[in-house]
C-alpha positions in Angstrom: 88.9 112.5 73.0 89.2 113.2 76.5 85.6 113.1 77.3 85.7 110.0 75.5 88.4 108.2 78.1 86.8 109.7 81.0 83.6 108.2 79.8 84.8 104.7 80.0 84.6 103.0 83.9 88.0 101.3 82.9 89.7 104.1 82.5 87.8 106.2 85.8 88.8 103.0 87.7 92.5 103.6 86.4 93.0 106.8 87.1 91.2 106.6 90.4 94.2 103.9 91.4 96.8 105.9 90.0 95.6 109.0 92.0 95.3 106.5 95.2 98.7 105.5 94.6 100.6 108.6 94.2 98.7 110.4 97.4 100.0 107.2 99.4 103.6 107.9 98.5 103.2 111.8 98.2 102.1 111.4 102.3 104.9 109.1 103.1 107.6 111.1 101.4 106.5 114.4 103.1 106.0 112.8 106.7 109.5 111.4 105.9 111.1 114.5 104.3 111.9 112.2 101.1 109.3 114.4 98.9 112.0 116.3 96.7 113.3 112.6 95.9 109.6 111.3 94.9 108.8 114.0 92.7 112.0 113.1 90.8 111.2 109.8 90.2 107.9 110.6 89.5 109.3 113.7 86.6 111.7 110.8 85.7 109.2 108.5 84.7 107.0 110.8 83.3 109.6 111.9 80.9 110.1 108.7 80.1 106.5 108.4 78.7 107.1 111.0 77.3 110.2 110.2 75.4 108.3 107.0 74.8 105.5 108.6 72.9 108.3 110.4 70.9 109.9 107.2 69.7 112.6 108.2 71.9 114.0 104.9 72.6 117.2 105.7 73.9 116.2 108.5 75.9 112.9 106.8 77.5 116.2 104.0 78.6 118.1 106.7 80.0 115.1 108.5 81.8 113.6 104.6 83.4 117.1 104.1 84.1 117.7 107.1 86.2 114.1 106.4 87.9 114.8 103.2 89.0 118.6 104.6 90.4 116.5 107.1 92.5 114.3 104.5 94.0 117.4 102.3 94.6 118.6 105.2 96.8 115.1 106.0 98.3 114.6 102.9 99.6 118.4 102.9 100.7 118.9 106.0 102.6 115.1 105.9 103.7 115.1 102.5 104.7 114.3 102.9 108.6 111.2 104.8 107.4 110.2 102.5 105.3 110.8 99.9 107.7 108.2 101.7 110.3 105.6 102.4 107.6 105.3 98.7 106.9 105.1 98.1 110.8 102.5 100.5 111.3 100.6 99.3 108.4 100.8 95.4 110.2 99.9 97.3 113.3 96.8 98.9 111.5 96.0 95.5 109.7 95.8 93.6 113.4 93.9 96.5 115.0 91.0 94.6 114.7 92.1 91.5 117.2 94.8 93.1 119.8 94.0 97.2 119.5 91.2 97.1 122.6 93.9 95.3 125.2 96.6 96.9 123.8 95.3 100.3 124.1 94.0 99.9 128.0 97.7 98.2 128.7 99.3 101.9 126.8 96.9 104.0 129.0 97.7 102.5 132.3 101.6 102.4 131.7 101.1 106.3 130.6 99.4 106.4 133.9 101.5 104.6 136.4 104.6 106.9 134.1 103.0 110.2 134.8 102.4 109.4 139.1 105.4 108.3 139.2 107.2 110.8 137.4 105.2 113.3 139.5 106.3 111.7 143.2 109.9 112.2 142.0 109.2 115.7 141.2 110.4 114.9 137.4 108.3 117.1 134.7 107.3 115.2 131.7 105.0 116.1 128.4 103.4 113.0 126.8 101.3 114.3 123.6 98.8 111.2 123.1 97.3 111.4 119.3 94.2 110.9 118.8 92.3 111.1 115.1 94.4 113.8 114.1 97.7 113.4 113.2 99.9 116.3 115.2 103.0 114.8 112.7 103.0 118.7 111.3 102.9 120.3 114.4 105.7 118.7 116.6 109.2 119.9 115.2 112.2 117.8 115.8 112.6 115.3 117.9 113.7 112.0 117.1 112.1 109.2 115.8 111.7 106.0 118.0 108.9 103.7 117.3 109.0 101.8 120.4 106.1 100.2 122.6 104.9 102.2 125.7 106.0 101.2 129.0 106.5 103.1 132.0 109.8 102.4 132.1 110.6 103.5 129.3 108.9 106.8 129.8 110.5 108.1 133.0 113.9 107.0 131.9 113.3 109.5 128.6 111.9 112.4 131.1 115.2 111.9 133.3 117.0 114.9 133.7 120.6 112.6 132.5 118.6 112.1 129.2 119.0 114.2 126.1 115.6 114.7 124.8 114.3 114.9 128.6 112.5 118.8 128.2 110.8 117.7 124.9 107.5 115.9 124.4 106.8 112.2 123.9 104.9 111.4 121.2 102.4 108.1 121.5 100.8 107.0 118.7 98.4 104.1 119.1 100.5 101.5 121.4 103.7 103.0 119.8 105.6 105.9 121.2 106.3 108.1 117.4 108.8 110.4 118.5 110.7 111.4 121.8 112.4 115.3 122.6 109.2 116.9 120.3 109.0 120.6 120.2 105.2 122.2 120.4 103.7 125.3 119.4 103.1 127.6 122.8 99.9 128.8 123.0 98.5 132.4 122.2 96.2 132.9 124.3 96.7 135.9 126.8 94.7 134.3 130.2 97.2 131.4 131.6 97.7 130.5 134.9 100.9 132.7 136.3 102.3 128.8 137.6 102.2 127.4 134.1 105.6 126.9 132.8 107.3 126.7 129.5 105.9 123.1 129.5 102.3 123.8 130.3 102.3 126.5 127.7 103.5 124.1 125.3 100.7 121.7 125.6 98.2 124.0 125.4 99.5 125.4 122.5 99.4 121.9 120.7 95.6 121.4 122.2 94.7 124.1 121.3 95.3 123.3 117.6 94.2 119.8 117.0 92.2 116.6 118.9 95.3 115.6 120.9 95.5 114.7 124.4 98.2 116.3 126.2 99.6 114.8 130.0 101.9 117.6 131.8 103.5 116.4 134.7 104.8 119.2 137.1 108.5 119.1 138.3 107.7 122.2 140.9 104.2 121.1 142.4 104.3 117.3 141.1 100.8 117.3 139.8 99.3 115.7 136.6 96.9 117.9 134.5 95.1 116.4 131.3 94.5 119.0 128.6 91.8 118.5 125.8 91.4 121.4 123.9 90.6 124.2 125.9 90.1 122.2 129.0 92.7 121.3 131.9 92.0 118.8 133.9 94.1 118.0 137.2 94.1 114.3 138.4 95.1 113.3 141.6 95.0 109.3 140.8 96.6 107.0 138.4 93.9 104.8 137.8 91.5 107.9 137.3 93.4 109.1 134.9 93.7 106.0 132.8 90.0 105.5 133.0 89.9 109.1 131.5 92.5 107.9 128.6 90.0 105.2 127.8 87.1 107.1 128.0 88.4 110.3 125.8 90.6 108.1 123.3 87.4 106.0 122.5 86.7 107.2 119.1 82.8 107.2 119.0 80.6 106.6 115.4 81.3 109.2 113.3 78.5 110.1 110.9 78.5 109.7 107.4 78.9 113.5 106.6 81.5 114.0 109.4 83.3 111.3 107.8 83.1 112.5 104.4 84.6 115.8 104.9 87.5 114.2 107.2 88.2 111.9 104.0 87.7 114.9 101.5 89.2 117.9 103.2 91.8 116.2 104.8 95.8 116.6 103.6 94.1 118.5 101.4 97.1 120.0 99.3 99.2 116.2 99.2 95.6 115.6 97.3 95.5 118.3 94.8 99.6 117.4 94.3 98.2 113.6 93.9 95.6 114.5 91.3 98.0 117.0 89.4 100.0 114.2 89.3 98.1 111.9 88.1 96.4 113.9 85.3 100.2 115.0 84.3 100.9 111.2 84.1 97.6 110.0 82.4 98.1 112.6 79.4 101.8 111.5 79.0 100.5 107.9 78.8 97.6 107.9 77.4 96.5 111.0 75.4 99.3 111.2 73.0 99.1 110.2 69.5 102.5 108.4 69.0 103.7 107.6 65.7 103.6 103.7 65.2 100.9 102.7 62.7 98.8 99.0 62.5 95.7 97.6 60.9 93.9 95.3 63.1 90.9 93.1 61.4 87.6 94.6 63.7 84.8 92.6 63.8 81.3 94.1 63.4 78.6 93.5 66.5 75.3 95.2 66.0 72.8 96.1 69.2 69.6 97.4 69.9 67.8 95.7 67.2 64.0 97.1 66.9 61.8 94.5 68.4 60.3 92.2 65.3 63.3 92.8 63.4 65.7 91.1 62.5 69.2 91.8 60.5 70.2 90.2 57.1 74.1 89.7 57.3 76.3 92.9 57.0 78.4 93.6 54.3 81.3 93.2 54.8 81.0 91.8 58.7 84.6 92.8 59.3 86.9 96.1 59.0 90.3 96.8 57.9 90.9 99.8 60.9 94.5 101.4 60.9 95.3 102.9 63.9 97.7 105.1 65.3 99.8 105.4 68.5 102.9 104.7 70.7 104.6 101.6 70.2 104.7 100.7 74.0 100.8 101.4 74.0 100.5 99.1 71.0 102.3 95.9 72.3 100.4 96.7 75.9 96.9 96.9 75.2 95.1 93.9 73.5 94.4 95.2 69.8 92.7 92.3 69.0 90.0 92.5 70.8 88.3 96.0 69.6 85.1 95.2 68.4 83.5 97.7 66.2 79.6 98.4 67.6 76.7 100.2 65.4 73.3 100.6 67.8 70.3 100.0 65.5 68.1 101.2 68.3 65.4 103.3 66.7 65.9 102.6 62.9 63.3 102.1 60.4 62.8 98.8 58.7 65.2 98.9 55.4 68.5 99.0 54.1 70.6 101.1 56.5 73.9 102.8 55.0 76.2 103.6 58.3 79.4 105.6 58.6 82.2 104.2 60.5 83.5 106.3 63.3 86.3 106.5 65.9 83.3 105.9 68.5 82.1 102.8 67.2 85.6 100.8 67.2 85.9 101.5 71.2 90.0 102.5 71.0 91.5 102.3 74.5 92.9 105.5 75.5 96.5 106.7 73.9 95.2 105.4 70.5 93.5 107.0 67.3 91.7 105.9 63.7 93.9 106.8 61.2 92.0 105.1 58.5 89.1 102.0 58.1 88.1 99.9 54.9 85.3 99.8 54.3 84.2 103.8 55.6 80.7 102.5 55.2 78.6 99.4 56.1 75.1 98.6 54.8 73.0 96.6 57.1 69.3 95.8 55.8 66.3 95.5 58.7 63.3 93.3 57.8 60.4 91.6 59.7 61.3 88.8 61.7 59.8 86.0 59.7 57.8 83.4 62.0 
């Protein structure tokens, strides 16, 4: 059976979607610490089908009931991260029009921040994500979503602010997240000058693509870290021309790509395609217990060339079928079409079976029993 449904593109093409869709909200509900209330409504609704496939009517009610409740309250107590998914995801569907002059007008207001920032003797740590995301590795913080301005920055890096000795997160032409905590780094040869700060951004460069921008409050100096590499700049406009140069994401190639897209997230995937496979088998590979006949008509293909076929007897069948009851009133039961390929036969009267394979059942359902179990089709010369 199951090689059966995996054999059909319908069905790959529906359990490719449902896999999609499930990673989607798997990813959102772990970068907004919602997962606990996802995999309920996901458990809900599976049980439902469940229930469903059990002619459990009541219970299926109770179980879609208690789904829906949760994502009444997910979308209620989650709302401002729902709110700044959909943003970003208008952000990402304009890219295409406004992300080059955006992007220069976020490196030189990170620029004109960090020098001036620097001639105050204020320290700042501005954490500027690249292709990875660094969501995992930045604890705390709050969440702000607002557009980069200079402004904005050296009023968060004021000592009378709050979240002042965190980092500043910048995401695109969005600052993510203000008062971030980073990983210090582990490696034994640092500078004897680099502070708590410094230490921090190495840490974070040293584990992903990020750029990091320290600005000193004892020296007032600006240093640019990229992986292993620290970088002092001594000019604002240098140091936006660097931002440019380094955030320009060059043309990946196809294999690079491919592993990025495969490898990446990689356990929210697995989780996604457990998932999914829990959810297709509670759908779809049941057998249910609500019986039909449906009248199949009978199609015959791959007739040998210079044959032709005398009428079948009978040309329709009587198949009863067996399943769930929602599966029955969803799928379109009459439209199966049973199909015999003559391909290969021998001129004659043909006696053929009737199988489960030839009547094409969508997934979920089974033959019980069809009338007649055999057709006979006779092959002759095509006459001129």
């Amino acid at each position: 059976m199951i090689p059966l449904v995996l054999a059909q593109w319908h069905s790959v093409v529906d359990f490719a979607v449902l896999t999609s869709a499930l990673y989607v909200l798997l990813r959102w509900a772990q970068q907004a610490r919602a997962l606990r209330v996802a995999l309920l409504v996901l458990g809900l609704h599976s049980g439902a089908l469940v229930a469903l496939h059990l002619d459990l009517v009541i219970t299926s009610w109770v179980l879609d009931g208690a789904a829906i409740l949760a994502i009444v309250l997910l979308v209620l107590v989650f709302q401002p991260e729902l709110r700044r998914s959909f943003m970003r995801l208008d952000g990402v569907l304009s890219w295409r029009w406004r992300g080059d002059a955006r992007l220069t007008e976020t490196y030189q207001s990170l620029s004109r921040a960090a020098f001036h920032l620097a001639a105050e003797s204020v320290g700042a740590l501005v954490v500027l994500e690249r292709r990875n995301s660094v969501g995992e590795l930045v604890g705390d913080g709050l969440t702000l979503d607002a557009e980069v301005s200079s402004q904005i920055l050296e009023a968060i890096f004021q000592k009378t602010s709050p979240v002042h000795d965190g980092a500043v997160v910048v995401r695109g032409d969005r600052i993510a997240k203000v008062g971030g905590v980073l990983p210090l780094t582990e490696r034994d040869r640092v500078p004897s000058y680099y502070g708590t700060r410094h230490r921090a951004a190495m840490g974070l460069a040293e584990r992903c693509d990020a750029l990091l921008i320290v600005v000193s409050e004892e020296r007032g100096e600006v240093t640019l870290m990229e992986g292993r590499r620290n970088v002092g700049v001594d000019d604002g406009q240098k140091l936006a021309l660097m931002l440019e140069s380094l955030c320009s994401r060059p043309a990946a190639d196809l294999g690079s790509r491919l592993r990025h897209t495969l490898f990446a997230n990689a356990g929210v995937k697995f989780a996604a395609l457990g998932l999914a496979a829990l959810i297709w088998s509670a759908s779809f590979l049941g057998t249910g217990t609500t019986v039909r006949t449906v009248s199949v008509p009978v199609e015959l293909d791959g007739v040998p060339r210079g044959m032709e076929v005398s009428l079948p007897s009978p040309d329709r069948l009587e198949v009863q079928v067996r399943g769930g009851s929602w599966m029955m009133d969803s799928v379109g039961l009459t439209r199966l079409v049973a199909r015999f390929n003559l391909a290969g036969k021998p001129a004659g009267s043909l006696t053929l079976p009737v199988n489960a394979s030839d009547v094409e059942l969508p997934p979920g359902i089974i033959m019980v029993r069809v009338v007649p179990a055999l057709i006979t089709v006779r092959l002759a010369p095509r006459r001129r």
